[in-house]
N, C-alpha and C positions, 0 to 999 in steps of 0.2 A: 504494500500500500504506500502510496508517496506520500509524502509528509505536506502539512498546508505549505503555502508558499510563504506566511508569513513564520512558521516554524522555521524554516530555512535561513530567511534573511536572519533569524535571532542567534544562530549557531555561532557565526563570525563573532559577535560582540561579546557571546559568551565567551569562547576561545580565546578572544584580546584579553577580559577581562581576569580570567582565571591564569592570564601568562601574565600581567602585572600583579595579581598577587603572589605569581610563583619567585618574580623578579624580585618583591620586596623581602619574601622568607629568604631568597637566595643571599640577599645582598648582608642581609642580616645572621646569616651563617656564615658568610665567607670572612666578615668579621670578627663572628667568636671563632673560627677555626684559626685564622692568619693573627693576632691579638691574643686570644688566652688559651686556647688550645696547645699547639703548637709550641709557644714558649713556654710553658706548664708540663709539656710530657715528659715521661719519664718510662725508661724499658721497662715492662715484667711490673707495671702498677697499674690501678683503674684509670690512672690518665690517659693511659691506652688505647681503652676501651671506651672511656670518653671519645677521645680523637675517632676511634672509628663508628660512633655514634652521630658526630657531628659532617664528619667527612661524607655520610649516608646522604645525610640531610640535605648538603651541597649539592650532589650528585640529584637527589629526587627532585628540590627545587630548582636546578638550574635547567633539569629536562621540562620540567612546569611553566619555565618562561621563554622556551621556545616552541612550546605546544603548539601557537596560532601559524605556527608558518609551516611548509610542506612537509606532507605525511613520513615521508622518504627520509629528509632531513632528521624530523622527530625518532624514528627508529633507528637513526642513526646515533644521534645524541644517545637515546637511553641504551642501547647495545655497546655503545665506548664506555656507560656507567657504569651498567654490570661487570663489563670486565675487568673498569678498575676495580669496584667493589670485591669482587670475588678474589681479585691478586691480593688485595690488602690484605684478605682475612686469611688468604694462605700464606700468607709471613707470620704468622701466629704459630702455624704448627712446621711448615717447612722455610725457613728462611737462607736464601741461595741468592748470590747477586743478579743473577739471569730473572730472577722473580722481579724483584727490587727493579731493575730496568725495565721490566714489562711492565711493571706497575707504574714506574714514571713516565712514560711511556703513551700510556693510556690516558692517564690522569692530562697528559698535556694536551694531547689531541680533543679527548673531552671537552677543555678549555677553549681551545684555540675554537672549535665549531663553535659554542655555546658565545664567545665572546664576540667572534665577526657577527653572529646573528643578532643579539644584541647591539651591536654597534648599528648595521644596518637598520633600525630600528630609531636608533637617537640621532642618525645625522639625516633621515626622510625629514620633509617637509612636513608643516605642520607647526601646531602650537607647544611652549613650552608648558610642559606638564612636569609634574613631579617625579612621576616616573622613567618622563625622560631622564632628569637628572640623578634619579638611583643608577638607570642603565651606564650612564658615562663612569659613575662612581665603580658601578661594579665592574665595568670592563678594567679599570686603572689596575683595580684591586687583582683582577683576574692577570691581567700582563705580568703584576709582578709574582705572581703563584708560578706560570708558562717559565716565567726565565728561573724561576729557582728549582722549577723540574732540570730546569737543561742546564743549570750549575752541578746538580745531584746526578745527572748521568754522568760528564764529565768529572766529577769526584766519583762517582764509582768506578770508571774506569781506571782512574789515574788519582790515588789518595793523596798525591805531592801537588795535584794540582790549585790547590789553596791552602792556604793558611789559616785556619780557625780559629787561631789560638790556645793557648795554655790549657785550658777545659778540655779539646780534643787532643791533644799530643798524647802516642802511644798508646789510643784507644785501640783495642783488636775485636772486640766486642758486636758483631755486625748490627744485630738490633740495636746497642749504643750509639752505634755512629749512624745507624737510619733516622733513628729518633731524634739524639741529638743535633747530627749534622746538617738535619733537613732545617731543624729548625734557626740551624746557625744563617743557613745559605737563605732563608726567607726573610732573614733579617739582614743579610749583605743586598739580596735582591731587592728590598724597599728602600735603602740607605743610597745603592746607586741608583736605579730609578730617580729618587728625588736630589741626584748628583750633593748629597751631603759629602758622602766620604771621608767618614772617620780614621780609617784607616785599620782597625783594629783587623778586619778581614780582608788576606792580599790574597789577591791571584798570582798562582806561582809558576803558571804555565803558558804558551801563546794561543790556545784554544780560552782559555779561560777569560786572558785579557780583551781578547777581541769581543768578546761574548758580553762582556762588562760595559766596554765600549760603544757597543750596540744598545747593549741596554739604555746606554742614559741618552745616545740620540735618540730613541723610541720611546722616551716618558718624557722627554722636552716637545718632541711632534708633536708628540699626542695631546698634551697640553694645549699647544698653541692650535693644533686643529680645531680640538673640542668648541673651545672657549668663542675662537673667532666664529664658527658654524653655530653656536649657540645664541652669541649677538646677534648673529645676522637675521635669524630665527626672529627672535623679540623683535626686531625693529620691523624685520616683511610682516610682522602681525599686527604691530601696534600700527603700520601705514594704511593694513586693510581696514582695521577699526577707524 
């Protein structure tokens, strides 16, 4: 039986709406996960367990706020979430660095879709909304999760290639240095992103350095794209008004 035709037109809006509340739980995980999660964890405790509670969350609401766009896309999203899901929890009982790269692996790809489609999203035409401005936030947030994935492949392959400092030196422990180290690199990756540069975490290698390098042109662009496409936004609305 076909559905009325006014049943129809209300799906789209349904769809938008239920991907902006998926956008705001997302934004608001990726938060606690990047902020107190993260810095908080510790091997072989419930902050573990936490972390993989909240990581869930990520993964469910960020496929939630690409729901309204193509079908294909959407099972794409959630088939890179499960995967990650699934690698993370088998570090629990088999932990192998071939795991650990799958799992960063996934977790970036996840991102990187999840992030252009969002972006896509906040730089269409149209009126400034609030949710546009979570989307922007949460892509930021999202670029620097992406680069401290691919900080953590190149420290798994090569442990000389950063410098942690004193807290990692002559860690063997590979669940310590996942735990720990990710959370060190997520804290290098927001630091150059925002071109602070304390210094206290060096790259020690030339894959590393460039990577670094990259990073902080791609959080200065990204800034200045946003902000200028955002102006421009208000003013083409405030001229139709």
């Amino acid at each position: 039986m076909t559905p009325p035709a006014e049943a129809r037109s209300r799906r789209p809006i349904a769809r938008l709406l239920a991907a902006e509340a998926g956008l705001t739980y997302f934004l608001i995980s990726l938060f606690l996960l990047i902020f107190v999660l993260y810095p908080l964890a510790e091997p072989r405790t419930i902050t573990r367990y936490l972390l993989d509670g909240i990581t869930l969350l990520v993964l469910i609401s960020g496929a939630e706020a690409v729901s309204d766009r193509r079908r294909a896309l959407f099972r794409c999203v959630v088939g890179l979430a499960a995967l990650s899901f699934l690698l993370q929890l088998l570090t629990h009982s088999y932990l192998d660095r071939s795991i650990l790269l799958l799992k960063h692996v996934s977790a970036m790809l996840f991102l990187i879709v999840v992030a252009g489609t969002v972006l896509s999203r906040v730089l269409r035409g149209g009126r400034i909304t609030t949710h546009r401005i979570q989307g922007a936030v949460a892509v930021y947030l999202m670029l620097g999760l992406i680069w401290a994935g691919a900080y953590s492949l190149v420290f798994l392959c090569d442990p000389t290639s950063f410098d942690l400092g004193p807290s990692m030196e002559g860690m063997v422990d590979l669940e310590a240095i996942e735990t720990k180290g990710m959370s060190r690199l997520i804290y290098f990756s927001f630091v150059t992103m925002t071109t602070v540069g304390y210094g206290d975490i060096t790259p020690q290698s030339v894959v590393a350095g460039n990577l670094a390098i990259l990073q902080a042109l791609t959080g200065q662009i990204y800034l200045v794209v946003i902000l200028a496409r955002l102006v421009s936004l208000a003013v083409a609305t405030s001229e139709r008004e």
